[in-house]
One Martini backbone bead per residue (centre of mass of N, CA, C, O) as a GRO file, in nm:
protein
  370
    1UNK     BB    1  -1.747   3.942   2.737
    2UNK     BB    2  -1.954   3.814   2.974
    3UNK     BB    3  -2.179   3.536   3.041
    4UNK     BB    4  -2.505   3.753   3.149
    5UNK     BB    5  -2.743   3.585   3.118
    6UNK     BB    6  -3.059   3.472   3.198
    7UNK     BB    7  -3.160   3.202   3.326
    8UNK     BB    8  -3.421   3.164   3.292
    9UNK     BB    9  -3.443   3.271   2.993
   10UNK     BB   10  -3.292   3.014   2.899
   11UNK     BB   11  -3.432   2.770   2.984
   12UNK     BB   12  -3.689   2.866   2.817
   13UNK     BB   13  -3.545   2.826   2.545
   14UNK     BB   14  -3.459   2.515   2.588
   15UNK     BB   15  -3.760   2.406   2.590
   16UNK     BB   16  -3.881   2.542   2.351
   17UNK     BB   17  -3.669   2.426   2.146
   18UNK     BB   18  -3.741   2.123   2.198
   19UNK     BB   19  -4.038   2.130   2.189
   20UNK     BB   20  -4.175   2.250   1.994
   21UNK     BB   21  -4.163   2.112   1.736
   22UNK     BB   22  -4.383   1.887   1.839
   23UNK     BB   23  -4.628   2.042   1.884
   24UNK     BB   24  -4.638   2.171   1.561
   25UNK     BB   25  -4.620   1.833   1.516
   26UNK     BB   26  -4.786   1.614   1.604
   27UNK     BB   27  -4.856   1.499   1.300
   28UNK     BB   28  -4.676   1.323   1.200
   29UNK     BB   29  -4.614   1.264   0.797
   30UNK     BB   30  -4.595   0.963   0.947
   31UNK     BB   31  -4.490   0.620   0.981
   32UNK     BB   32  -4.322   0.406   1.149
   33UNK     BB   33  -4.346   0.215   0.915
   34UNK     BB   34  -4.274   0.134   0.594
   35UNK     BB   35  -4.401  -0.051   0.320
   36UNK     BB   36  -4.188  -0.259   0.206
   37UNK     BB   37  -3.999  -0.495   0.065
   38UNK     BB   38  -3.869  -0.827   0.164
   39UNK     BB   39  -3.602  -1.006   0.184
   40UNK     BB   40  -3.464  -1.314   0.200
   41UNK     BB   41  -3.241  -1.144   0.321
   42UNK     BB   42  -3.190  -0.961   0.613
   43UNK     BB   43  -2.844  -0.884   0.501
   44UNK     BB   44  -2.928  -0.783   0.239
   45UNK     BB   45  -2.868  -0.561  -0.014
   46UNK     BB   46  -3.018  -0.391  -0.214
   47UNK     BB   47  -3.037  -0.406  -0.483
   48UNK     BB   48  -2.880  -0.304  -0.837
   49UNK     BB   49  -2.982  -0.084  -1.078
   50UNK     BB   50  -2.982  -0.045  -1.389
   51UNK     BB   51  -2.888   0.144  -1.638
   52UNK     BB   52  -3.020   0.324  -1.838
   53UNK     BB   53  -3.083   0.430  -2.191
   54UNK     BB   54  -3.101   0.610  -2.377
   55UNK     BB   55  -3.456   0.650  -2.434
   56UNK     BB   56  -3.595   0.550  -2.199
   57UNK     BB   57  -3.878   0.518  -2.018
   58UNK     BB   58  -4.056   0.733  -1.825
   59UNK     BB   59  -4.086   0.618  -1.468
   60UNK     BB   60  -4.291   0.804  -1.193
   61UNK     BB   61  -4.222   0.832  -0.899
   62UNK     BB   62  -4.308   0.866  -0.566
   63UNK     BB   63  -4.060   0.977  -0.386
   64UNK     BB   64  -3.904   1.194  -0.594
   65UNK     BB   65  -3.650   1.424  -0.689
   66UNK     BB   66  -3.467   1.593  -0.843
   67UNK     BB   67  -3.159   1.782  -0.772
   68UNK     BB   68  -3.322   2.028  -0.981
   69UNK     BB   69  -3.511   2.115  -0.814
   70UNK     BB   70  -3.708   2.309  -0.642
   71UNK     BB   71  -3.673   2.375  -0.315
   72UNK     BB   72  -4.004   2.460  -0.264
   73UNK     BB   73  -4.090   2.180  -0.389
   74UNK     BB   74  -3.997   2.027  -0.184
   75UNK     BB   75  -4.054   2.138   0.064
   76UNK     BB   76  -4.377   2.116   0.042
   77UNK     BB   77  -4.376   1.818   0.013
   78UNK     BB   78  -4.289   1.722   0.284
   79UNK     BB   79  -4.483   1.870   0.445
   80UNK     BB   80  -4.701   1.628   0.362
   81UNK     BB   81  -4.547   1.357   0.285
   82UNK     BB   82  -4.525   1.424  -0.040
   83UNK     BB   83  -4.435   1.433  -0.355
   84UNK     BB   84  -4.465   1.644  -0.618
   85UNK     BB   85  -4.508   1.676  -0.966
   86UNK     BB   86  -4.232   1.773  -1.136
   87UNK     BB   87  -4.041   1.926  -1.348
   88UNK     BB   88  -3.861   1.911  -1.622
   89UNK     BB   89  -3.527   1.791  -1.701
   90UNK     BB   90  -3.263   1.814  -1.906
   91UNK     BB   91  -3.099   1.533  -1.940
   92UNK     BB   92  -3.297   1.369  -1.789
   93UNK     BB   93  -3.382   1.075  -1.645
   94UNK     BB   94  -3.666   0.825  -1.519
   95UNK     BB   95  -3.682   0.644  -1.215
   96UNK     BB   96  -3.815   0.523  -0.964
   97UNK     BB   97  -3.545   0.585  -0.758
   98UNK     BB   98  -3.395   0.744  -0.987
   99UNK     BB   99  -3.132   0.923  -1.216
  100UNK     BB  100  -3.083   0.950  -1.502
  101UNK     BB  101  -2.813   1.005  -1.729
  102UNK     BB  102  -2.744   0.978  -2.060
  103UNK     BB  103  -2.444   0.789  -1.938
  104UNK     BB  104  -2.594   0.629  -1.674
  105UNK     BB  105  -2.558   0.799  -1.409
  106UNK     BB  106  -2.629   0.804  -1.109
  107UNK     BB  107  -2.890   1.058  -0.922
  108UNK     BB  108  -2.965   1.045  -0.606
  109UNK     BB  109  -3.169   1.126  -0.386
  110UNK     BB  110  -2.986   1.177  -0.075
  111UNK     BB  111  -3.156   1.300   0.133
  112UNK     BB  112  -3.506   1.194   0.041
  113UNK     BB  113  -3.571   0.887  -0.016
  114UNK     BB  114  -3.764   0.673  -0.142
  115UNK     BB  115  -4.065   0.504  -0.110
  116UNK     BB  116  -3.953   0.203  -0.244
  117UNK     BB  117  -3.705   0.149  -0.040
  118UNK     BB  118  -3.609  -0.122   0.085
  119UNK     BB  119  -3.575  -0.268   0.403
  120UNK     BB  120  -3.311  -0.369   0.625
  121UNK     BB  121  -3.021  -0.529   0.713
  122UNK     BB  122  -2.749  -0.423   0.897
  123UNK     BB  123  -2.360  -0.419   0.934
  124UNK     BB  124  -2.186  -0.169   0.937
  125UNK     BB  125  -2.290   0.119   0.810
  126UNK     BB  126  -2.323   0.344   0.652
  127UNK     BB  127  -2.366   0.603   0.805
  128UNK     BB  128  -2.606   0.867   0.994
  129UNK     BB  129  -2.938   0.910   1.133
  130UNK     BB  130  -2.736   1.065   1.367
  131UNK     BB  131  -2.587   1.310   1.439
  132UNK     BB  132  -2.370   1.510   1.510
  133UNK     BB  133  -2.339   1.794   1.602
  134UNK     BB  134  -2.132   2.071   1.531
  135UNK     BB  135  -2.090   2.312   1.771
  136UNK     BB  136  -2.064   2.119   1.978
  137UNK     BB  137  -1.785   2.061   2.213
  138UNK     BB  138  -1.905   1.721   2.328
  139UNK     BB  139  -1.841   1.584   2.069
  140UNK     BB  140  -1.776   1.320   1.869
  141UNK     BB  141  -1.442   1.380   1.741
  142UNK     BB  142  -1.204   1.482   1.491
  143UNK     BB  143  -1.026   1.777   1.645
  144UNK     BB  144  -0.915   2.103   1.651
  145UNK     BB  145  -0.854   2.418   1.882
  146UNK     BB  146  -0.771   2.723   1.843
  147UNK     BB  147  -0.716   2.986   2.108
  148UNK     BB  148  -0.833   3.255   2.298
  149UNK     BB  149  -0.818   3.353   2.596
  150UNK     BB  150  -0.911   3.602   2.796
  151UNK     BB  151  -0.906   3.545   3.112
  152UNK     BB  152  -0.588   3.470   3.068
  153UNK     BB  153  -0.409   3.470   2.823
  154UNK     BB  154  -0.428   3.227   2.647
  155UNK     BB  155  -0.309   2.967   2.450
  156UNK     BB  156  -0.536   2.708   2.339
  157UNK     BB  157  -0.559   2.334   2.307
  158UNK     BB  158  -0.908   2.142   2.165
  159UNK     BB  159  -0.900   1.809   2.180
  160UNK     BB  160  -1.012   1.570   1.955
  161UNK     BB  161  -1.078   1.194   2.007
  162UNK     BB  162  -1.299   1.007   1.779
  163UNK     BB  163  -1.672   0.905   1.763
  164UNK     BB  164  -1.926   0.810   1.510
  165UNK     BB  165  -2.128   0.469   1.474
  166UNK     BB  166  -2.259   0.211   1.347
  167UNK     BB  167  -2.366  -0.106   1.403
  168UNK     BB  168  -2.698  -0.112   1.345
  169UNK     BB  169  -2.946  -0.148   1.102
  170UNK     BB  170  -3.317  -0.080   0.988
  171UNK     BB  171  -3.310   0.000   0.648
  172UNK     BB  172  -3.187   0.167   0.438
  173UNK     BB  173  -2.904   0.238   0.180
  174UNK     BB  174  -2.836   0.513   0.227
  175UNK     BB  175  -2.589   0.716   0.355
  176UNK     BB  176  -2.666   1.070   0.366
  177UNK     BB  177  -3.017   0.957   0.482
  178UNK     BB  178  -3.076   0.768   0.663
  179UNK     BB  179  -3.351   0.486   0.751
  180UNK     BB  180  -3.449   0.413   1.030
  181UNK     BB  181  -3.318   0.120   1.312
  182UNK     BB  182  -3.026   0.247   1.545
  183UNK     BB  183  -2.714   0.144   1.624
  184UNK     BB  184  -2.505   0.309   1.863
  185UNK     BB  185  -2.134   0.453   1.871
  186UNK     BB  186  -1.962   0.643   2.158
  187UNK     BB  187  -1.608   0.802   2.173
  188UNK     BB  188  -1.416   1.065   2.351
  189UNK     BB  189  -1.099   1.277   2.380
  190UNK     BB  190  -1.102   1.567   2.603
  191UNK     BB  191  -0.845   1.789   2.541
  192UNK     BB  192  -0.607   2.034   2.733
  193UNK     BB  193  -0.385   2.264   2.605
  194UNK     BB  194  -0.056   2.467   2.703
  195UNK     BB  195   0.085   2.694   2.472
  196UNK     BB  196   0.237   2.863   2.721
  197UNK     BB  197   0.314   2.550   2.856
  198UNK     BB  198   0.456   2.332   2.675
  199UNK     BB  199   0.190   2.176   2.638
  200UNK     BB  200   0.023   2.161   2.906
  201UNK     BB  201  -0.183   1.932   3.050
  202UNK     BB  202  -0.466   2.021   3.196
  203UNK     BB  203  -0.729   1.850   3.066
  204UNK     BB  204  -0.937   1.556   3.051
  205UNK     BB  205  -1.224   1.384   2.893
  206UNK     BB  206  -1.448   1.148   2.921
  207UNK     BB  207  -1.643   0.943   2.653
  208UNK     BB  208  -1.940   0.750   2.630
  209UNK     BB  209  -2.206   0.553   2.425
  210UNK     BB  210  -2.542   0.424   2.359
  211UNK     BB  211  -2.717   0.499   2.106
  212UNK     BB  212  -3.056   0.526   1.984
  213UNK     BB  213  -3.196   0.547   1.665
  214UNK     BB  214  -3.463   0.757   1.439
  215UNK     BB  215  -3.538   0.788   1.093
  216UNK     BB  216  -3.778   0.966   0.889
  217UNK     BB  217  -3.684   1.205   0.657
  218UNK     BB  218  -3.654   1.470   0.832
  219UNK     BB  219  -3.683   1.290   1.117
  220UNK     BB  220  -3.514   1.263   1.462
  221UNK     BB  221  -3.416   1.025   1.681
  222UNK     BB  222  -3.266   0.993   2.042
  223UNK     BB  223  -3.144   0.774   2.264
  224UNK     BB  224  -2.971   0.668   2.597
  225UNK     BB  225  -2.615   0.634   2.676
  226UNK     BB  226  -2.396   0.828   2.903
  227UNK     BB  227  -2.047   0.869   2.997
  228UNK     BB  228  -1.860   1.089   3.213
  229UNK     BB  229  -1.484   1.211   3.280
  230UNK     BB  230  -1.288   1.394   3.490
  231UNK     BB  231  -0.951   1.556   3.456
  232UNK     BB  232  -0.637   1.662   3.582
  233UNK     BB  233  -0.358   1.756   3.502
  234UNK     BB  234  -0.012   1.680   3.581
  235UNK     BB  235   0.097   1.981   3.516
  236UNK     BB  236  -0.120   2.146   3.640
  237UNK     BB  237  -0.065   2.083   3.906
  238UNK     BB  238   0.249   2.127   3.945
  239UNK     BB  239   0.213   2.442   3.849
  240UNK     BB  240  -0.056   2.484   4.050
  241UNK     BB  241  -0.064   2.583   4.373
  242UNK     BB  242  -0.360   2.369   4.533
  243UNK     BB  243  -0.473   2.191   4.313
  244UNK     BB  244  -0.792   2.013   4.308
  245UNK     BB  245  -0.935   1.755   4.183
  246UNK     BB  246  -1.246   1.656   4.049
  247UNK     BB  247  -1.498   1.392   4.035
  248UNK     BB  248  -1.660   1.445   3.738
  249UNK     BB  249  -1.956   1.238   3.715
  250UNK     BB  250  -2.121   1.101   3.472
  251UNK     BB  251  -2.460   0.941   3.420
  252UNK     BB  252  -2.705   0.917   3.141
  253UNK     BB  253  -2.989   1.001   3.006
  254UNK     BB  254  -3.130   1.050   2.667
  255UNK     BB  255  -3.295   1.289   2.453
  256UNK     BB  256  -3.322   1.368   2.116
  257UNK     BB  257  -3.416   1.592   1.844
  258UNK     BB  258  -3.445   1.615   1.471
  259UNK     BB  259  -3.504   1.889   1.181
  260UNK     BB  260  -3.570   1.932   0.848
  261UNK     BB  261  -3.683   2.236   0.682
  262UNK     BB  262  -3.449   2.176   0.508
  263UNK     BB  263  -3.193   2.051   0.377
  264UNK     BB  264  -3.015   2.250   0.499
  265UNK     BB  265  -3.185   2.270   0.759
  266UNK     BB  266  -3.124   2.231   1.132
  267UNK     BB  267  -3.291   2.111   1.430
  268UNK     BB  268  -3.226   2.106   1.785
  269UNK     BB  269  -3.278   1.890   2.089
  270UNK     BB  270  -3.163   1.841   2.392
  271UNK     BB  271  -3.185   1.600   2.677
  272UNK     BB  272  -3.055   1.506   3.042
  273UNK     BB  273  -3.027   1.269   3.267
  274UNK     BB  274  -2.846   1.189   3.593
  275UNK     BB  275  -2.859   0.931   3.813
  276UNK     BB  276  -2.515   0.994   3.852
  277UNK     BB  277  -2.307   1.200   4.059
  278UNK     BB  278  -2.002   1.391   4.073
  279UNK     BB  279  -1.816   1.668   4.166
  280UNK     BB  280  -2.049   1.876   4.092
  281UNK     BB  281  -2.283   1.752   3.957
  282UNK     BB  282  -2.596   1.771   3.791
  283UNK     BB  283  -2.858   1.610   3.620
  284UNK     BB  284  -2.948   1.841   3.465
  285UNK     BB  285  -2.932   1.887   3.060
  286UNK     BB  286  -2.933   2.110   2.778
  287UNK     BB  287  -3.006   2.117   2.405
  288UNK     BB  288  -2.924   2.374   2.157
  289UNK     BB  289  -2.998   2.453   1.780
  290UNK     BB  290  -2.818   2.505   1.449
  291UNK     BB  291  -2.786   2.461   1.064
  292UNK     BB  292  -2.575   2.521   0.802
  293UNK     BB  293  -2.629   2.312   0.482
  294UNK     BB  294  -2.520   2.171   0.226
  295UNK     BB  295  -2.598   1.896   0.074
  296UNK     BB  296  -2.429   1.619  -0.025
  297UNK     BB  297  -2.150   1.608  -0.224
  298UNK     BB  298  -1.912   1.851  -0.316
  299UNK     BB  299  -1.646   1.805  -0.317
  300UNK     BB  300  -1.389   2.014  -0.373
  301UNK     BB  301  -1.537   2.273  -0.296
  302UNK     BB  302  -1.771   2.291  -0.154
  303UNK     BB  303  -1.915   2.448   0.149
  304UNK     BB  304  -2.075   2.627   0.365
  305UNK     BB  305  -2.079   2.699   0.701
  306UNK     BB  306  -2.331   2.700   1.003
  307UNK     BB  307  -2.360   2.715   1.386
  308UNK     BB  308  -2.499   2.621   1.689
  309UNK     BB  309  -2.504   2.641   2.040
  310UNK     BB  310  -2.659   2.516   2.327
  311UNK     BB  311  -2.582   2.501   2.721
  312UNK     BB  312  -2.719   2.373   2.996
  313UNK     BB  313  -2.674   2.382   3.377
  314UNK     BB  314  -2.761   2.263   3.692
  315UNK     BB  315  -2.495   2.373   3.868
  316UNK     BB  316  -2.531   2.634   3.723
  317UNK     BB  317  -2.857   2.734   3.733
  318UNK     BB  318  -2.900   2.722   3.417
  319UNK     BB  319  -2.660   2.778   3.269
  320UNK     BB  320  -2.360   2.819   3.037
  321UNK     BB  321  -2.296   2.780   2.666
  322UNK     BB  322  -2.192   2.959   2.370
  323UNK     BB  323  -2.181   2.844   2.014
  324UNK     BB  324  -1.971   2.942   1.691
  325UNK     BB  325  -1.973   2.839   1.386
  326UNK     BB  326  -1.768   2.877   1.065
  327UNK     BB  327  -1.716   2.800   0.716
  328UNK     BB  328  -1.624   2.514   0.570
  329UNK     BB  329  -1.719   2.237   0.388
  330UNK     BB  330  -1.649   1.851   0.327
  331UNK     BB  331  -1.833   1.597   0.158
  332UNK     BB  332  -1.899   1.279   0.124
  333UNK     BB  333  -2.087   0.957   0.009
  334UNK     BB  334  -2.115   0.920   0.360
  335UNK     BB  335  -2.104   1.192   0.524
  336UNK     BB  336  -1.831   1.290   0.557
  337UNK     BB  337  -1.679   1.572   0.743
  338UNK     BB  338  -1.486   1.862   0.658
  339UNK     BB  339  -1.400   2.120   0.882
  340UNK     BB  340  -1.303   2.489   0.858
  341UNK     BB  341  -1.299   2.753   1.123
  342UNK     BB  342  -1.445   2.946   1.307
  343UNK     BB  343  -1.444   2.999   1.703
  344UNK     BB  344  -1.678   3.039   1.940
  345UNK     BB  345  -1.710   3.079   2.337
  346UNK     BB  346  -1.946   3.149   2.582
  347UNK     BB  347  -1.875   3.062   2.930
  348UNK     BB  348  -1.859   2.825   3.038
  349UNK     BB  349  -1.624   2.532   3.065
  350UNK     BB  350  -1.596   2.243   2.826
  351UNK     BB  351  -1.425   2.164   3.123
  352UNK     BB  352  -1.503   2.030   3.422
  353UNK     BB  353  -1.276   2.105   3.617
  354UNK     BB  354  -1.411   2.424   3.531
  355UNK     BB  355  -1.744   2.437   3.497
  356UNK     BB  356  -1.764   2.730   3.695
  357UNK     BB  357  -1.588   2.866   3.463
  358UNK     BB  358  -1.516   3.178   3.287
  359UNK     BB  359  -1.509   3.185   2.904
  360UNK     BB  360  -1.357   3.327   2.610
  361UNK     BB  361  -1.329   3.216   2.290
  362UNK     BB  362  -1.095   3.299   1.980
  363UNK     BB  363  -1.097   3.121   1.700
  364UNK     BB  364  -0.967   2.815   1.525
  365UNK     BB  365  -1.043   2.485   1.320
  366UNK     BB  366  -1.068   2.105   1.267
  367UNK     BB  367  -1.330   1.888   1.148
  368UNK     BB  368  -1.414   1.527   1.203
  369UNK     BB  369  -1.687   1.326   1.039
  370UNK     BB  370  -1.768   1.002   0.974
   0.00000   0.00000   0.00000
């Protein structure tokens, strides 16, 4: 079945999703910036405080919250501003800004870091206080997807190559949900190979970026610019007789909102103005999602992800493309995360060579986010 949604209907749903979030939460329940102890050096990571010995005294700080709490009680502290006193947990002792347990091992609330952790400078630090999309399909990220095209009867490799990294940042020293103010980059290579013609280049897309993005609690703020450049493979011209490439080039400002109404679930919404363009590009483009996945580090067992993205764009009237993927998720101490599952998309193609062609794709694929 084609992508044949109203498109006034998808626009006002790309604004309401955007919007309306800022609207509900207008008096946001956080200052610009908290008020930390300063380092003598502002490039020097906060001291590691000594694990507890069992049997120490308990000194309860607002602003943290046991790893074992209901969920429940994290989510209503969070949406006041302040975690409310949880119940105790057997077999945890509290400290400041972390938990240890009897034999010493800290166990720090990974998602939502004590309002005591101090904010310093760091140069290259671990974690990003804004992800990448999961099922954005132009997000910078390491990954492979293989599908089935039905509009052609094509199986086909739609391979990235690429990253997103902190370059600088003022914030506090969590990795898993870092806040405070980053400078990122971003840049990455997306391939599409036609595995039914011995592997031939069809197009290939080049983006590159440099965010600027601020994160306190559970919301982020994302502002920047990035360039985008499309190709159309040498074995497409030579194998299809009268193809001729078009050069689909974005320069764009872009601003996108990030909220988690519960440490699993994330919603966003991000808009991009293009100043420059050529090849049948035009300015706005719209984005809008939502993610669940459990936080925090997984381990070898791993956890479910689902993930949905909606892309609409004005050269085609504000129509554009839906993705969905779901499967499993594996995330490490630092946030980066391998995901492997099932992937859908119908609409518009996310290779812009072909902009204005209808595709629908069902596939699985394998990513990896750093």
């Amino acid at each position: 079945m084609r992508f044949a949604a109203n498109r006034a209907w998808l626009l006002s749903c790309a604004l309401a999703w955007t919007v309306a979030p800022m609207a509900a939460w207008a008096e946001f329940p956080f200052p610009l910036r908290r008020e930390r102890p300063e380092l003598e050096n502002p490039f020097q990571r906060p001291p590691a405080r000594e694990p507890l010995a069992q049997g120490s005294p308990v000194t309860h700080a607002a602003g943290a919250v046991p790893p074992g709490a209901d969920q429940g009680v994290r989510l209503a502290s969070a949406l006041q501003g302040a975690w409310i006193d949880p119940p105790p947990i057997e077999g945890v002792v509290e400290t400041a800004d972390v938990y240890v347990q009897p034999h010493g091992e800290y166990v720090p609330d990974l998602m939502f870091p004590s309002a005591s952790a101090p904010w310093c400078w760091e140069l290259l630090p671990d974690g990003l206080i804004y992800r990448s999309y999961l099922a954005g399909p132009r997000e910078p990220r390491i990954g492979l997807t293989t599908f089935h095209e039905n509009g052609s009867g094509d199986w086909l490799w739609d391979g990235t190559l690429g990253g997103r990294r902190s370059l600088l940042r003022y914030g506090n020293g969590n990795p898993q949900s870092p806040e405070g103010f980053e400078a990122q980059i971003e840049g990455a290579a997306l391939v599409r190979l036609n595995l039914e013609q011995n592997r031939d280049v069809e197009s290939s897309d080049f983006r590159v970026g440099m965010p600027l993005v601020y994160g306190v609690d559970n919301w982020q703020f994302k502002t920047g610019y990035y360039h985008l450049s499309s190709h159309l493979g040498d074995e497409y011209l030579t194998r299809v007789p009268g193809s001729t490439r078009i050069n689909y080039v974005r320069d764009a400002i872009l601003a996108g909102l990030s909220y988690y109404p519960d440490p699993a679930l994330r919603l966003y919404g991000e808009t991009a103005y293009a100043f420059y363009t050529s090849g049948g590009a035009d300015p706005w483009e719209f984005q809008f999602g939502f993610e669940y996945a459990e936080p925090g580090p997984t381990g070898c067992a791993g956890t479910p992800f689902v993930a949905t993205n909606g892309h609409l764009r004005q050269e085609i009237d504000f129509g554009g493309d839906f993705t969905f993927q779901a499967g499993w998720l594996w995330r490490g101490a630092t946030g980066s995360m391998l995901r492997t599952g099932l992937h859908y998309l119908n609409g518009k193609s996310n290779h812009y060579q072909f902009f204005d062609i209808s595709e629908e794709q069902i596939g699985f694929g394998v990513w990896y986010d750093f």
